[in-house]
C-alpha positions as CSV (number, residue, x, y, z in Angstrom):
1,X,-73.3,79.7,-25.4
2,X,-75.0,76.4,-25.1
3,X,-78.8,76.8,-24.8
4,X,-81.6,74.0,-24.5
5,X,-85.0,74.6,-26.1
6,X,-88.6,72.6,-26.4
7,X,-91.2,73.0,-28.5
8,X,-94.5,72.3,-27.8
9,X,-96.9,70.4,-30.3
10,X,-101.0,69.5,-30.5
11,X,-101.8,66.2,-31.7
12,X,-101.9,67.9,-35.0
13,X,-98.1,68.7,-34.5
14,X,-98.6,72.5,-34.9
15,X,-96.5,74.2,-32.2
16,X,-98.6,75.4,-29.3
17,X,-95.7,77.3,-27.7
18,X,-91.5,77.5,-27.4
19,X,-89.4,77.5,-24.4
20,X,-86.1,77.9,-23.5
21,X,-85.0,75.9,-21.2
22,X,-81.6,77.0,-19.7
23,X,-78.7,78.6,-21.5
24,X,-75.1,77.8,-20.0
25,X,-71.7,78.3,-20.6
26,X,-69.3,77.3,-24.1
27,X,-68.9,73.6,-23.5
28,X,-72.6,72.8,-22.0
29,X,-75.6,73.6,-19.4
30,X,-78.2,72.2,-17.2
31,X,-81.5,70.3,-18.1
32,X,-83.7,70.1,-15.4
33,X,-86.2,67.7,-16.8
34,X,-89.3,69.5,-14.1
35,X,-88.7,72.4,-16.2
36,X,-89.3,70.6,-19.4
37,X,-92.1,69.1,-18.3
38,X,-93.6,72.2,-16.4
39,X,-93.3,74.2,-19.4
40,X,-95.1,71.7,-21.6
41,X,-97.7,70.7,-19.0
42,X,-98.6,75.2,-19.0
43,X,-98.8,75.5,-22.9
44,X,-102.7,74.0,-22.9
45,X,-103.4,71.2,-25.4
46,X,-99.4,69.9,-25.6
47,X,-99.0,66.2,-26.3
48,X,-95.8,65.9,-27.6
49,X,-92.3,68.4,-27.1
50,X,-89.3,68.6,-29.5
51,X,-86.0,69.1,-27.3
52,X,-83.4,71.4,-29.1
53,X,-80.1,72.5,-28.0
54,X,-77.2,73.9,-30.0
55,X,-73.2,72.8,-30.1
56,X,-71.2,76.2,-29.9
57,X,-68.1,73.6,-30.5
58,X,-70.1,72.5,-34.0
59,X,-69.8,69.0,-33.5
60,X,-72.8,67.2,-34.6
61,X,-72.2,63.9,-32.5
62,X,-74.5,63.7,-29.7
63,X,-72.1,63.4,-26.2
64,X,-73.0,60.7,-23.7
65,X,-75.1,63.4,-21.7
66,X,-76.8,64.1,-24.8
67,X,-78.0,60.8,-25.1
68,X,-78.3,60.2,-21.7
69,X,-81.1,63.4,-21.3
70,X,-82.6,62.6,-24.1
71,X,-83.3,58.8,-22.1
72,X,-84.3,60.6,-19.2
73,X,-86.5,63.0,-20.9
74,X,-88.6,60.5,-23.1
75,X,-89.2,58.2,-20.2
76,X,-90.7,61.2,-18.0
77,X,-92.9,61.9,-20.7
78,X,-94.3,58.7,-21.0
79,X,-95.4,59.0,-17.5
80,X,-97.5,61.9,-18.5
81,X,-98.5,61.1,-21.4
82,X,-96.4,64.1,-23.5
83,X,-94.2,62.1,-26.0
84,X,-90.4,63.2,-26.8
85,X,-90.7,63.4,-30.6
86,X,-87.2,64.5,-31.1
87,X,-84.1,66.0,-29.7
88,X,-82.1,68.1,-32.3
89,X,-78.5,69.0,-32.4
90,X,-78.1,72.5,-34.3
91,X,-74.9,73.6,-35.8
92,X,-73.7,76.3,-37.7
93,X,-72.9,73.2,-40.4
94,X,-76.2,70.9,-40.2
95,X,-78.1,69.4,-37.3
96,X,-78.8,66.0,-35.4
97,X,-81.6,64.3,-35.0
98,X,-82.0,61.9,-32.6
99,X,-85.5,60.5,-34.1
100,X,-83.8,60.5,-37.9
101,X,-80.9,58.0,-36.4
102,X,-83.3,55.8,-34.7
103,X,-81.7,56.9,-31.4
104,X,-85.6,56.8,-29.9
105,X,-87.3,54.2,-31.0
């Protein structure tokens, strides 16, 4: 099953606290960016979150909703001040990362 994590960081980048955010079905499930940013807003001290979710499928190439959440999500943070530092892709082979590929700059 497809499931979509944050973690949350201090300035310091130690984590503060870990959240999952939804788990869903084989082929994908639903990111409610409030719930993100709820989460991180309750761990005290958060000022940046690392988005996670796996690929049961084991592809490692972000889909168009990937990258399209992972817009979403870093512009809502800039709003509040809580940056997006990265959004990982985990695999049973390797891992994504959308900071690594310059996919947030």
């Amino acid at each position: 099953q497809e499931e979509v994590l944050i973690l949350c960081l201090s300035r310091a980048n130690k984590i503060l606290n870990y959240y999952k955010v939804s788990k869903g079905g084989t082929s994908g499930t639903i990111v409610d960016i409030k719930i993100i940013y709820t989460a991180a807003l309750n761990a005290p001290g958060t000022t940046s979150i690392i988005l996670a979710h796996n690929h049961p499928s084991g592809a490692l190439t972000p889909s168009a909703a990937d990258i399209a959440i992972t817009k979403r999500v870093k512009e809502a943070g800039i709003i509040i001040d809580i940056k997006l530092l990265d959004h990982l892709i985990i695999t049973d082979s390797g891992y994504y990362s959308f900071a690594d590929e310059g996919q947030l700059n």
